[in-house]
Backbone as numpy.savetxt, mean C-alpha at the origin, in Angstrom:
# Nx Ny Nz CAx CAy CAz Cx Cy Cz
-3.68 -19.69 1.27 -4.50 -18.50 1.27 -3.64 -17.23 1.27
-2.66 -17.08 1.65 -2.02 -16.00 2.06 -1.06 -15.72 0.75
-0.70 -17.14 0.02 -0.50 -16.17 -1.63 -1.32 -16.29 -1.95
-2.53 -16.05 -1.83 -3.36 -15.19 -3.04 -3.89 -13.59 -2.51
-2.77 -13.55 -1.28 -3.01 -12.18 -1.09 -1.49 -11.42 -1.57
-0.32 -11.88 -2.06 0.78 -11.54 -2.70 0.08 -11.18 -3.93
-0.26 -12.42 -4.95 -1.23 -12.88 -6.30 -1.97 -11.29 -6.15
-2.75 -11.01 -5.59 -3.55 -9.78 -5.54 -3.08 -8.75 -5.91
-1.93 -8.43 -5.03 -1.02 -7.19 -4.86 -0.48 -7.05 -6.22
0.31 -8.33 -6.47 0.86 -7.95 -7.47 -0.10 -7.91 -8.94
-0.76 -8.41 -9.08 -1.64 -8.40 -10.26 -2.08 -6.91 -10.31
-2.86 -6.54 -9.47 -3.86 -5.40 -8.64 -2.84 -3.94 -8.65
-1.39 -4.20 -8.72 -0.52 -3.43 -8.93 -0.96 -2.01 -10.14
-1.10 -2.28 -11.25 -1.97 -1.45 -12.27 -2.95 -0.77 -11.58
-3.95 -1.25 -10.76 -4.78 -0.44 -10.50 -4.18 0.82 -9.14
-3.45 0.45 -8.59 -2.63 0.97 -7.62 -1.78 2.32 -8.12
-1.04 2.09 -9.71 -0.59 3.18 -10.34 -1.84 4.49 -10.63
-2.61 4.09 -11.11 -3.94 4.97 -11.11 -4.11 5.33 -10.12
-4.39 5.06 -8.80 -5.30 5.80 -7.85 -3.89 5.68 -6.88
-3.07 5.55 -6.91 -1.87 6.04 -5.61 -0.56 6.47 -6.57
-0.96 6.29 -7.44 0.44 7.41 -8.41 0.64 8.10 -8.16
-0.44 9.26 -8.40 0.06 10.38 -7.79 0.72 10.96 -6.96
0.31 10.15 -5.91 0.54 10.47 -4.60 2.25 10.19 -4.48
2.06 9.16 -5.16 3.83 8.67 -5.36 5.00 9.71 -5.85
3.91 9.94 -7.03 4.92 10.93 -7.78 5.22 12.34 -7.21
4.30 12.69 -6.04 4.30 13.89 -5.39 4.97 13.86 -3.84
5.62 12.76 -3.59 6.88 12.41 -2.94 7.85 13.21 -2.57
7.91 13.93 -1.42 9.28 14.91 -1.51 10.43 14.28 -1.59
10.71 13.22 -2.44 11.87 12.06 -2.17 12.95 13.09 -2.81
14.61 12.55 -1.79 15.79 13.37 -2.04 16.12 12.71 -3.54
16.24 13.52 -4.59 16.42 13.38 -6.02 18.04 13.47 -5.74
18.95 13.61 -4.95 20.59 13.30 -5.32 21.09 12.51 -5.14
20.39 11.73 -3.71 21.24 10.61 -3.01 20.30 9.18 -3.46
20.56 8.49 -4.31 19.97 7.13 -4.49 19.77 6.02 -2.87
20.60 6.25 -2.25 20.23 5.93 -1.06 19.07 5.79 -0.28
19.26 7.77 0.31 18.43 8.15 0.71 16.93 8.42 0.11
17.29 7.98 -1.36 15.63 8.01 -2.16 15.53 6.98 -1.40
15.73 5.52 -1.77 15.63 4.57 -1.20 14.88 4.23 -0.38
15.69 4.87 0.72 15.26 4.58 2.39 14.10 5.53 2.33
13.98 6.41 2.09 12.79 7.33 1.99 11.37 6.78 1.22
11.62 6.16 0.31 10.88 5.07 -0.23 10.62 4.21 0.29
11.29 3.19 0.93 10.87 2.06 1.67 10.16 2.20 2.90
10.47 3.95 3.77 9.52 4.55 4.76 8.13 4.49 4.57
8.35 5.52 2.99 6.60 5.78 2.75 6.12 4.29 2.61
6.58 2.92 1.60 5.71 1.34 1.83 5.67 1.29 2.85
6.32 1.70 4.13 5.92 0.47 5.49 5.16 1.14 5.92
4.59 2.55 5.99 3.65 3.05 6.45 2.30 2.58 5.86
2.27 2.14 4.26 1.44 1.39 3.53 1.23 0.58 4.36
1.93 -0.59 4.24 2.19 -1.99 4.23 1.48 -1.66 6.48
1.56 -1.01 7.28 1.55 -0.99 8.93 -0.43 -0.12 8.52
-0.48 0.54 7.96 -1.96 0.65 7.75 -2.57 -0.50 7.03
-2.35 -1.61 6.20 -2.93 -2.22 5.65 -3.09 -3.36 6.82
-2.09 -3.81 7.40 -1.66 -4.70 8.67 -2.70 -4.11 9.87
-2.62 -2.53 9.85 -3.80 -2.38 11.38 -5.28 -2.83 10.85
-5.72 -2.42 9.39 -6.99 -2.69 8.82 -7.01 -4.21 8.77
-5.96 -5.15 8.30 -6.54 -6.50 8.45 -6.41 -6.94 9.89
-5.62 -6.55 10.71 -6.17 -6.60 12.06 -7.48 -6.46 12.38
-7.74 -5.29 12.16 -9.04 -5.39 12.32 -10.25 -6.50 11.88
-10.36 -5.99 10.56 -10.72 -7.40 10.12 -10.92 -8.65 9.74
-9.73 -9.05 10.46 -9.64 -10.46 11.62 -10.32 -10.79 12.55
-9.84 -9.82 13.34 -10.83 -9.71 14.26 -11.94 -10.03 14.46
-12.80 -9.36 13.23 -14.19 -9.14 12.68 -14.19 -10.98 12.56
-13.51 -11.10 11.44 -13.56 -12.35 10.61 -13.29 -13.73 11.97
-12.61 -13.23 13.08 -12.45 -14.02 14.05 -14.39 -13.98 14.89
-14.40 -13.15 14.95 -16.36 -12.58 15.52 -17.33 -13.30 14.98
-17.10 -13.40 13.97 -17.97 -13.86 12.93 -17.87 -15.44 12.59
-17.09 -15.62 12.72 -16.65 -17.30 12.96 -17.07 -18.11 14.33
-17.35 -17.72 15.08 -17.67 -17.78 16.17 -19.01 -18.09 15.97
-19.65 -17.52 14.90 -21.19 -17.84 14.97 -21.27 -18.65 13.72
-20.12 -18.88 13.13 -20.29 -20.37 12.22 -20.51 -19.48 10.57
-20.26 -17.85 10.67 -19.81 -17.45 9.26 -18.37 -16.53 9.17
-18.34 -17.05 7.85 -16.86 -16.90 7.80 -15.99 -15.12 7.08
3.24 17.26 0.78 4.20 17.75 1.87 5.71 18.07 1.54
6.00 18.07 2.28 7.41 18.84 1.75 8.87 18.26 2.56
7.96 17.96 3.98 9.22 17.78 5.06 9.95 16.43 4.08
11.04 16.36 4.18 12.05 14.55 4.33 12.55 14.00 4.82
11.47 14.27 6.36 11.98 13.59 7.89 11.29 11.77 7.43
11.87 11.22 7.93 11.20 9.53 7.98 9.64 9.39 8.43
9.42 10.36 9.43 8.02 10.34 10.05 6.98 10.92 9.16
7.62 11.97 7.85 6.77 12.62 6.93 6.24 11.14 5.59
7.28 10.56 5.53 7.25 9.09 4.78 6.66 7.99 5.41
6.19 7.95 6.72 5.93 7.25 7.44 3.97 7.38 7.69
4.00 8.78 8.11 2.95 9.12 7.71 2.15 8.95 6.60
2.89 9.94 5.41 2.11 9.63 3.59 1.49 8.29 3.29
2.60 7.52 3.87 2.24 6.20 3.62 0.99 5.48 4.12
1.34 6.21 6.14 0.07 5.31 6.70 -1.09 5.73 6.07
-1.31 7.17 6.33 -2.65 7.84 5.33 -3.17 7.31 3.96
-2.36 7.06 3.24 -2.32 6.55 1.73 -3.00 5.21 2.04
-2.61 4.37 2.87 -3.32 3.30 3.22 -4.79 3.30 3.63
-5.09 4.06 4.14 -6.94 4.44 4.53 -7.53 4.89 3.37
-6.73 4.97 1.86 -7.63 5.73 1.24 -8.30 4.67 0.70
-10.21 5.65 0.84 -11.08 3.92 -0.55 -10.50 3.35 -1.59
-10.62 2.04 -1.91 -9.72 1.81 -2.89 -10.36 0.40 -3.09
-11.02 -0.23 -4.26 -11.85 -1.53 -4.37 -10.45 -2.60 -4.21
-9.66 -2.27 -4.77 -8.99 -3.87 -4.75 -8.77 -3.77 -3.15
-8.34 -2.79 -2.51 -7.64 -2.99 -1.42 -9.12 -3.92 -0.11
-10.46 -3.44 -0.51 -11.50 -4.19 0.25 -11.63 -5.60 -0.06
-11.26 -5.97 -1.31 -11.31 -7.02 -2.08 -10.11 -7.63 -1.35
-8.87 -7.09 -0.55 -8.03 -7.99 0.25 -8.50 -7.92 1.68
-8.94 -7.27 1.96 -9.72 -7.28 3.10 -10.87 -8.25 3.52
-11.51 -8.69 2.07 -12.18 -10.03 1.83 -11.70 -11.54 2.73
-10.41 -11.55 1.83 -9.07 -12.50 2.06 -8.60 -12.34 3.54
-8.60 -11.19 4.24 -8.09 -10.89 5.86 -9.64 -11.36 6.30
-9.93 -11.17 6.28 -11.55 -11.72 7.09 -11.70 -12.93 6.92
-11.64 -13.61 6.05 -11.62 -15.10 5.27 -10.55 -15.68 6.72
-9.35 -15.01 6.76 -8.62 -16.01 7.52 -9.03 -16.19 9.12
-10.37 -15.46 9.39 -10.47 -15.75 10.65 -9.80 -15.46 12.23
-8.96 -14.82 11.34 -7.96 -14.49 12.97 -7.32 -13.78 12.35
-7.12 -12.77 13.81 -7.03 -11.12 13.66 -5.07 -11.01 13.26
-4.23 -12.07 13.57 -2.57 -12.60 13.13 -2.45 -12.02 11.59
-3.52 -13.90 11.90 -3.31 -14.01 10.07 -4.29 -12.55 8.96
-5.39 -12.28 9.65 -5.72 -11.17 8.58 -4.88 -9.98 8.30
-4.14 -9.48 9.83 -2.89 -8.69 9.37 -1.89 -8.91 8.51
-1.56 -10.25 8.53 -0.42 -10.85 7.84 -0.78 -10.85 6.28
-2.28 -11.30 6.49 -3.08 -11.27 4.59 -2.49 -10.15 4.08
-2.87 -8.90 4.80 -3.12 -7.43 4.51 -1.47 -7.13 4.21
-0.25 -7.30 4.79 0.69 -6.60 4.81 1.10 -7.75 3.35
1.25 -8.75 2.79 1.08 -9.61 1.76 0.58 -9.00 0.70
-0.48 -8.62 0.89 -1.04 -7.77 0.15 -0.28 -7.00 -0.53
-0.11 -6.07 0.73 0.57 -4.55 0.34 2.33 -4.58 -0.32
2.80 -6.07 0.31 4.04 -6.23 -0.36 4.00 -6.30 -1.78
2.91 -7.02 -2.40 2.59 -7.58 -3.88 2.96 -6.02 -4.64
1.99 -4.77 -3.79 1.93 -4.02 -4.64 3.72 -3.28 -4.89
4.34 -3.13 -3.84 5.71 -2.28 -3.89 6.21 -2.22 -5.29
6.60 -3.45 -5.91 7.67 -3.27 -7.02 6.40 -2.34 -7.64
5.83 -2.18 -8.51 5.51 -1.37 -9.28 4.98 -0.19 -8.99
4.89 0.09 -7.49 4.76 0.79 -7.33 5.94 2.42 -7.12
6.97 1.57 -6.68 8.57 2.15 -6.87 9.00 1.96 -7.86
8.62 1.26 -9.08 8.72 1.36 -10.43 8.61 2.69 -10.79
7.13 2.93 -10.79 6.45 4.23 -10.92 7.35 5.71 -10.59
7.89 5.30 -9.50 8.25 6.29 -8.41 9.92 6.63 -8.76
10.65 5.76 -9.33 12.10 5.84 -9.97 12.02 6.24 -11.21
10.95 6.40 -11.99 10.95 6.67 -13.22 9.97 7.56 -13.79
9.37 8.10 -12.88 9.00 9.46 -12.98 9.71 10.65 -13.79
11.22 10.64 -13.87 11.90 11.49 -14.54 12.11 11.24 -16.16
11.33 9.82 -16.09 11.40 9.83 -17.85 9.94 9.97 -18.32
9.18 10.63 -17.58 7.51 11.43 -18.11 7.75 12.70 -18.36
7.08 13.29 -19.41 7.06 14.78 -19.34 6.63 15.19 -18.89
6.70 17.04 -18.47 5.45 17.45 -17.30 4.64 17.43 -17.99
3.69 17.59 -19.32 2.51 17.57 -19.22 1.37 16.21 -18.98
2.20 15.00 -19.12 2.29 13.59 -18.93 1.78 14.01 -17.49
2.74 14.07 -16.81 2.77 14.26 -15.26 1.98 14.79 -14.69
1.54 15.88 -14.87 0.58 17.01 -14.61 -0.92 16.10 -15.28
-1.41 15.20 -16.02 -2.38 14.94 -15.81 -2.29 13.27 -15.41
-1.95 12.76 -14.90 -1.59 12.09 -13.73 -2.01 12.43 -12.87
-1.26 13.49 -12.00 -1.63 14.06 -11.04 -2.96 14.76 -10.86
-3.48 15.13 -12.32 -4.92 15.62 -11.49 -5.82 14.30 -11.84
């Protein structure tokens, strides 16, 4: 069960460029130090990846409840990447309820976190795809993206 919450992510990835691109591309990430893009990058996923983990917590939980009755910015501090990310994670988003499906499915509030952060791993590569190669779009490319 828990790869077909990788399977998700990564398939589901496309739809993720559409509705969290932007947000990607509007990244105050340090453009000199490949490093520190990096690490600044891998901040903003775990803030993803720790909101997707508190939501399938949750609905574990739920999915644990329910079983029971027999159904089943600008700053480039780490905390500014940490944040974007967690926020970015609460936003509506169909595939992401559609893994939330899969976290409830597992019945326990562990494993639905674990679904959820699975999930959110699937999506990374293309999503830092997106996010490293931003400099080969033009702005007017870019600019409607962003709106």
């Amino acid at each position: 069960m828990l790869t077909s919450a990788l399977v998700l992510g990564l398939l589901g990835s496309l739809h993720c460029l559409g509705m969290c691109g932007p947000i990607a591309f509007m990244l105050p990430l340090e453009q000199n130090n490949n490093v520190k893009k990096t690490v600044q990058l891998s901040i903003y996923h775990f803030g993803r990846l720790l909101a997707y983990g508190i939501i399938g917590l949750l609905f574990g939980l739920l999915g644990k409840g329910l079983s029971l009755f027999g159904i089943q910015l600008k700053k480039k501090t780490p905390d500014t990447f940490l944040t974007i990310g967690f926020l970015n994670g609460f936003l509506p988003c169909g595939l992401v309820y559609m893994a939330l499906l899969g976290a409830m499915a597992m019945g326990n509030p562990l494993e639905g976190g674990l679904y959820m952060m699975i999930f959110g791993l699937g999506t990374v590569p293309l999503m830092s795809l997106v996010v490293y190669s931003k400099g080969m779009f033009s702005t007017s490319i870019k600019s409607r993206i962003q709106k």
